[in-house]
C-alpha angles and dihedrals in degrees: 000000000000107000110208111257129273096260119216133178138239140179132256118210094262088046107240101146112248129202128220146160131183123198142160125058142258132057111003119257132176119216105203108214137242130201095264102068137084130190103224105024091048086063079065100041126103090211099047097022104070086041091051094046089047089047094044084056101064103020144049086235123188124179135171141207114252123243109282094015137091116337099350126087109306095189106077135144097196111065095156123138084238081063103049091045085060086045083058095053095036079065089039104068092028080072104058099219107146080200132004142165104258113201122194112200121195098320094005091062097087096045089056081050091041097051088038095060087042103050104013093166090064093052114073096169134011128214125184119187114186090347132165127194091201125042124234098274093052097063093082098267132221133232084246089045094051094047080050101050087042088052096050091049087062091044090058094035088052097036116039103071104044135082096233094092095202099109098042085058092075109054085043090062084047086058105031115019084148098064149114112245090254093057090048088048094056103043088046093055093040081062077072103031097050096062147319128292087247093057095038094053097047089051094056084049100050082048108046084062099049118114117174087154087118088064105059093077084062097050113111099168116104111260143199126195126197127180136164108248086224109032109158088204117054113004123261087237093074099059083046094050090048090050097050092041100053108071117243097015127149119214125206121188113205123202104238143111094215124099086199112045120233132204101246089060130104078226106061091059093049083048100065100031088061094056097042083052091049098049101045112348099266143117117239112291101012099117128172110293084304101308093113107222133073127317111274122209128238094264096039088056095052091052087048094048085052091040082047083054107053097263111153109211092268095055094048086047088060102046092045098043087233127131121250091251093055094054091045083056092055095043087054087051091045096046093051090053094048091044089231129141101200147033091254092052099051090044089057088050098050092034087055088045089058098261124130096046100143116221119265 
């Protein structure tokens, strides 16, 4: 049974204490956080739990607790979206992934967008679930949107600190319409859990004015966008609009009513089949003869099996005929598919997959 990660801490620049934990194996992959997630309490949930088992089989997964939620410091005076992005890259290099798939989900969409346009040689693949480029008050709002989003605001402020769960109700059938009553019961209390109604509050509200749309035209990553068709929670225009505007990107609708998929849906297979198909053309599972990470390919074994037997670069340059460039080429590649961010690491993963057995 998957035990939930060791969880450690970093700083971010302007030193609010940040906690993260990273677990599974395969390729790397950064989740960016939202307000309504929490690093210890999610292992325990019916609605994270099953998402975070199906991810640790097939990646080496870290995510984090944003500033002022969960486990990190609650007491914080910056909740801009600036801050959280440094959050973000604070994680990010805690992690030591050279590269890594970084997947936004919901609010943490445009600060995927956001570090992907900033650092585009850390991101290999990105993957956006529910996302928008532009927050609520930057669609060109009606008077009947802006008393909505107002309201919504109150309901959080009044609601999310107190045991009455009434008005958390609201915004959870606005989540999860599509849910047991188990699974109702604990997103509504992790409303409360995750933060309190101050920082919450101040997040939506950071959020609701962000607008990285002007960045989508600059992404060169692969992408992939997913987004339920009837998502009660952020149209389904905007994933549309993020998919047609980044060059390249592949959009994937997906039939559901629930802004956050669950596991008894048609939709939460198709969801991760799509992204196991998008990052190395499999379905979920299926690893490489074994070994648990991304298919390699023939060249890149043979560099493994060599790495898996003690060969420094030189010495795999010369028994391949290659140059050193072209091995360090093949290590990065390697690295990335392992999800791992040194020599030692990637040894222990072929050696465990049955490479580096010298003949006899």
């Amino acid at each position: 049974m998957l035990k939930a990660p060791q969880i450690r801490f970093c700083r971010a620049s302007d030193g609010v204490r940040i906690a993260y934990a990273t677990t599974g194996r395969g390729p790397a992959m950064i989740e960016v956080s939202t307000w309504l997630n929490h690093l210890e309490f999610d292992w325990q949930s019916p609605v994270w739990r099953p998402r975070l088992v199906e991810m640790a089989k097939n990646y080496t997964m870290t995510r984090y607790d944003g500033r002022g939620c969960g486990l990190s410091d609650r007491t914080v005076e910056d909740l801009s979206f600036e801050a959280n992005l440094r959050d973000l890259e604070a994680v990010a290099d805690a992690a030591g992934f050279k590269r890594f798939i970084l997947l936004g989900c919901c609010q943490g969409s445009g600060l995927a967008i956001a570090y992907a346009a900033r650092h585009p040689e850390r991101v290999s693949n990105l993957i956006l679930y529910g996302a928008f480029a532009r927050g609520r008050l930057k669609r060109n709002p009606s008077a009947q949107d802006l008393d909505e989003a107002n309201i919504m605001l109150k309901l959080v402020e009044l609601g999310c600190g107190r045991e009455n769960p009434a008005f958390r109700q609201v915004y959870t059938t606005l989540f999860i319409p599509e849910s047991t009553s188990e699974q109702f019961s604990w997103f509504s209390d992790l409303q409360r859990m995750s933060t309190s109604p101050e920082n919450a509050v101040g997040l939506i509200r950071g959020f609701d004015a962000m607008d990285v749309s002007d960045l989508l035209p600059k992404m060169s990553c692969p992408t992939l966008v997913l987004h339920a068709r009837n998502d009660g929670r952020v149209p389904f225009g905007e994933g549309r609009m993020i998919a047609s505007t980044i060059t390249g990107a592949e959009f994937v609708p997906l039939e559901s009513r629930n802004h956050i998929l669950l596991e008894h849906q048609p939709a939460w297979k198709q969801f991760f089949a799509e992204i196991a198909r998008f990052i190395h053309g499999r379905g979920p599972g299926e690893g490489s003869a074994g070994m648990g990470f991304a298919e390699p390919t023939e060249r890149e074994r043979e560099v493994l099996e060599l790495i898996a037997r003690g060969l420094d670069n030189a010495e795999i340059a010369s028994q391949l005929s290659v140059s050193a460039k072209t091995v360090r080429n093949h290590i990065n590649s390697i690295f990335n598919k392992l999800g791992a961010s040194n020599r030692a690491q990637a040894i222990v993963r072929a050696r465990e997959a049955g490479m580096g057995r010298v003949p006899a």
